[in-house]
MDTraj code that builds the backbone (N, CA, C; nanometers):
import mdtraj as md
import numpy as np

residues = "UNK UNK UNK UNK UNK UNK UNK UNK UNK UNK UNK UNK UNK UNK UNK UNK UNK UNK UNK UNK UNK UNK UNK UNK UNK UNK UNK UNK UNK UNK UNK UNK UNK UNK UNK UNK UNK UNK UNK UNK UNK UNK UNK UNK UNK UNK UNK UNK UNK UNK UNK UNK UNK UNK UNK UNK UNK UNK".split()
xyz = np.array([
    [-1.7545, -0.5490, 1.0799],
    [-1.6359, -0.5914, 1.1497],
    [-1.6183, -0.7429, 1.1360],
    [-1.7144, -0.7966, 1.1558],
    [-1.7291, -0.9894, 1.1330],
    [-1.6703, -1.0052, 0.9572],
    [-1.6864, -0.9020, 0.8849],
    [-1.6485, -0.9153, 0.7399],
    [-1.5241, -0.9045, 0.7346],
    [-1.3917, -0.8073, 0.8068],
    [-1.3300, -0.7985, 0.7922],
    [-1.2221, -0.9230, 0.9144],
    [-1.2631, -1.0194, 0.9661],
    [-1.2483, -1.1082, 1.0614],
    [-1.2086, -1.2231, 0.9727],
    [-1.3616, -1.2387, 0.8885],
    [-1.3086, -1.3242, 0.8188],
    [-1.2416, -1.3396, 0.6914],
    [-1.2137, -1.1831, 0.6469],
    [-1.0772, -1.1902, 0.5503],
    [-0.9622, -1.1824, 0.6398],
    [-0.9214, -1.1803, 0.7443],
    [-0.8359, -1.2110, 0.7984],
    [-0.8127, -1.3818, 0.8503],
    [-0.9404, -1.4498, 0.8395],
    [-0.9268, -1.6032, 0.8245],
    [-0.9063, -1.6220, 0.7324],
    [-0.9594, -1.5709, 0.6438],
    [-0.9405, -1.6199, 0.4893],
    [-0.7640, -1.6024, 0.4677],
    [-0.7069, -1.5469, 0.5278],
    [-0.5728, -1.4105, 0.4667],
    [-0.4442, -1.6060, 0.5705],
    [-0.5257, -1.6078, 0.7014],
    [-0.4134, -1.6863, 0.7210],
    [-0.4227, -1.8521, 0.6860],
    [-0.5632, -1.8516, 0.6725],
    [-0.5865, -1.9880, 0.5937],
    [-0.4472, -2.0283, 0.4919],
    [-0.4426, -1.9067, 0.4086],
    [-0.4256, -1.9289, 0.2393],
    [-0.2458, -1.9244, 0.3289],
    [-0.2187, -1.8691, 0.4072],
    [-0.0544, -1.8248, 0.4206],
    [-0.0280, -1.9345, 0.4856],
    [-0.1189, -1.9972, 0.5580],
    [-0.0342, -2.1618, 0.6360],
    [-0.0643, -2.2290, 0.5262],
    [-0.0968, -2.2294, 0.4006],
    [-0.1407, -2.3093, 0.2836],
    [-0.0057, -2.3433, 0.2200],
    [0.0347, -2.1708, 0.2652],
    [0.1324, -2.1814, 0.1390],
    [0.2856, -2.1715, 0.2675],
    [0.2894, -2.2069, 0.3341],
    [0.4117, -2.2236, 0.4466],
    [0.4688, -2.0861, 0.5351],
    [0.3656, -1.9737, 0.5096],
    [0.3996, -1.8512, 0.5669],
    [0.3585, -1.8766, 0.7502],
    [0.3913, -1.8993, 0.8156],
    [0.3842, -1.9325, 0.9641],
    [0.3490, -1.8235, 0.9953],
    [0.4213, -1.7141, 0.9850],
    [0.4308, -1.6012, 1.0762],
    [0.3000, -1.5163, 1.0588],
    [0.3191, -1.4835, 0.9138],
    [0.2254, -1.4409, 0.8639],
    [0.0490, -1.4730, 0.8679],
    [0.0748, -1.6360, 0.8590],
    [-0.0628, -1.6753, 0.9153],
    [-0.0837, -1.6864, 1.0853],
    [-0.0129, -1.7059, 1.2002],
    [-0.0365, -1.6573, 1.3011],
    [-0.0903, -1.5387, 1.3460],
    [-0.0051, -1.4559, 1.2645],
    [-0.0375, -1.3158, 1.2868],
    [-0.1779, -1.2733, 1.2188],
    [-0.2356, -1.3153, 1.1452],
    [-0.3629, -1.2614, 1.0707],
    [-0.4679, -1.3870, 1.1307],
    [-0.4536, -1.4455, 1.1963],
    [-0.5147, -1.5233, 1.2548],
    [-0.5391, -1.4413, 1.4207],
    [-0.4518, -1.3879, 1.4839],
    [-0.4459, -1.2901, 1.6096],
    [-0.5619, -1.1642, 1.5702],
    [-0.5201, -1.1768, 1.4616],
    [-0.6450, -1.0573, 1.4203],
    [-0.7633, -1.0802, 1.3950],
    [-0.7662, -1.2232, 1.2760],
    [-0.8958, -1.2270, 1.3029],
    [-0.9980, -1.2623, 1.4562],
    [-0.8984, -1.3447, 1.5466],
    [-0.9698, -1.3577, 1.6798],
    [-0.9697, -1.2314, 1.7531],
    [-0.9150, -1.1611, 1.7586],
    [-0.9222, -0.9876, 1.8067],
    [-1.0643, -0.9308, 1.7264],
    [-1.0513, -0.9110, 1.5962],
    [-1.2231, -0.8522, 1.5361],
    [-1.2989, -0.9411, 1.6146],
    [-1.2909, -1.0265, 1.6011],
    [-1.4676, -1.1457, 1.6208],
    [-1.4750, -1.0608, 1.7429],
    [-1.4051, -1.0556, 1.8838],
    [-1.4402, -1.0885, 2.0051],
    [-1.4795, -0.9185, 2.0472],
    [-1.4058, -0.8360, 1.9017],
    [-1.4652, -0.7203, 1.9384],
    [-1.5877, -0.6765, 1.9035],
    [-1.6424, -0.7205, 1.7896],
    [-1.7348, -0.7460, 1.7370],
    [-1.8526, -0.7929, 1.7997],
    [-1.8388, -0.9274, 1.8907],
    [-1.9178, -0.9774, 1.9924],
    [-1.9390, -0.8637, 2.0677],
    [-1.8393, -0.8693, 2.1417],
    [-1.8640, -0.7336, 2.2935],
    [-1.9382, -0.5937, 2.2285],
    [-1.8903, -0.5532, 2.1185],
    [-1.9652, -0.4452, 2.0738],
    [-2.1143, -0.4790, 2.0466],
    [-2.2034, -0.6196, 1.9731],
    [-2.2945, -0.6434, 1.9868],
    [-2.4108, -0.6827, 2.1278],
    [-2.3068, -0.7492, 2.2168],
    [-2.3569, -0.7744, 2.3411],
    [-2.3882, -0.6200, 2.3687],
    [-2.3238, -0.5503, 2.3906],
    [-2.3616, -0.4184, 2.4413],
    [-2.4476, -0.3488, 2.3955],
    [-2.4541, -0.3370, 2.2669],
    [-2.5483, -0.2603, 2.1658],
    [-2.7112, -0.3688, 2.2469],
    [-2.6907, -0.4949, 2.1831],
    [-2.8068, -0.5665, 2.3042],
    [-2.8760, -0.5032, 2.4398],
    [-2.7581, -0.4995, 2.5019],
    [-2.8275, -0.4717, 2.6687],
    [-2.8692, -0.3457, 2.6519],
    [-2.7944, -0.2568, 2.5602],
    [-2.8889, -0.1151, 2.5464],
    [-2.9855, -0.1081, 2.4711],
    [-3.0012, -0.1847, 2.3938],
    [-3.1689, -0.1582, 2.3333],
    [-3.2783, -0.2436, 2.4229],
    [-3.2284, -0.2946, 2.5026],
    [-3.3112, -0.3637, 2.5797],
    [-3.3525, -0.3111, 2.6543],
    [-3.2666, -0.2056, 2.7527],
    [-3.2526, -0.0870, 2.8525],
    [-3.3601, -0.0132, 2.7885],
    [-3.3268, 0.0596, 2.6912],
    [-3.4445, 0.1526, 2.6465],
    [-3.5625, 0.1134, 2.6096],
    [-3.6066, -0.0274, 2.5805],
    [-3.7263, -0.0477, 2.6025],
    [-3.7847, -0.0947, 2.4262],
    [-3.6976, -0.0465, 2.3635],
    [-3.6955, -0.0969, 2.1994],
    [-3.6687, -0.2604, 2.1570],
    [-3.7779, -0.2613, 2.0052],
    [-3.7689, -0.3819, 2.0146],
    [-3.6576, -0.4113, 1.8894],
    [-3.6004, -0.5333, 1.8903],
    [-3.5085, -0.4887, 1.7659],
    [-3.5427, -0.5113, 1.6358],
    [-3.4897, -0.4234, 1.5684],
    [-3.5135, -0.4694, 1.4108],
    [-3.4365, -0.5636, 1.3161],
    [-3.4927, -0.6131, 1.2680],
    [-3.4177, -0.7395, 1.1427],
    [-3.3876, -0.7213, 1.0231],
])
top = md.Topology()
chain = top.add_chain()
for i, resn in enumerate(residues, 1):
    res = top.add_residue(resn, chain, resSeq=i)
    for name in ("N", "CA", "C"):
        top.add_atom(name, md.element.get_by_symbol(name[0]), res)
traj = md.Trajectory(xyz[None], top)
């Protein structure tokens, strides 16, 4: 999900580059929407392996 976040930075980088406003606002809304879902989905995945008593893997 963090991969597809930051082709959506990448996506509005290049469109305010090139004078697309809208377009880069908007793919910029998205990429801050993935990250923060991304976070919360990891925070959680966290407190539950912690809950169960597992240690994590790398």
């Amino acid at each position: 999900m963090i991969r597809w976040a930051i082709v959506f930075l990448v996506i509005a980088i290049i469109a305010a580059a090139l004078g697309f406003g809208g377009l880069a606002g908007t793919a910029m809304e998205g990429a801050k929407l993935l990250f923060y879902v991304a976070v919360v989905l990891f925070v959680i995945s966290a407190v539950i392996g912690l809950m169960r008593g597992r240690s994590p893997t790398v």
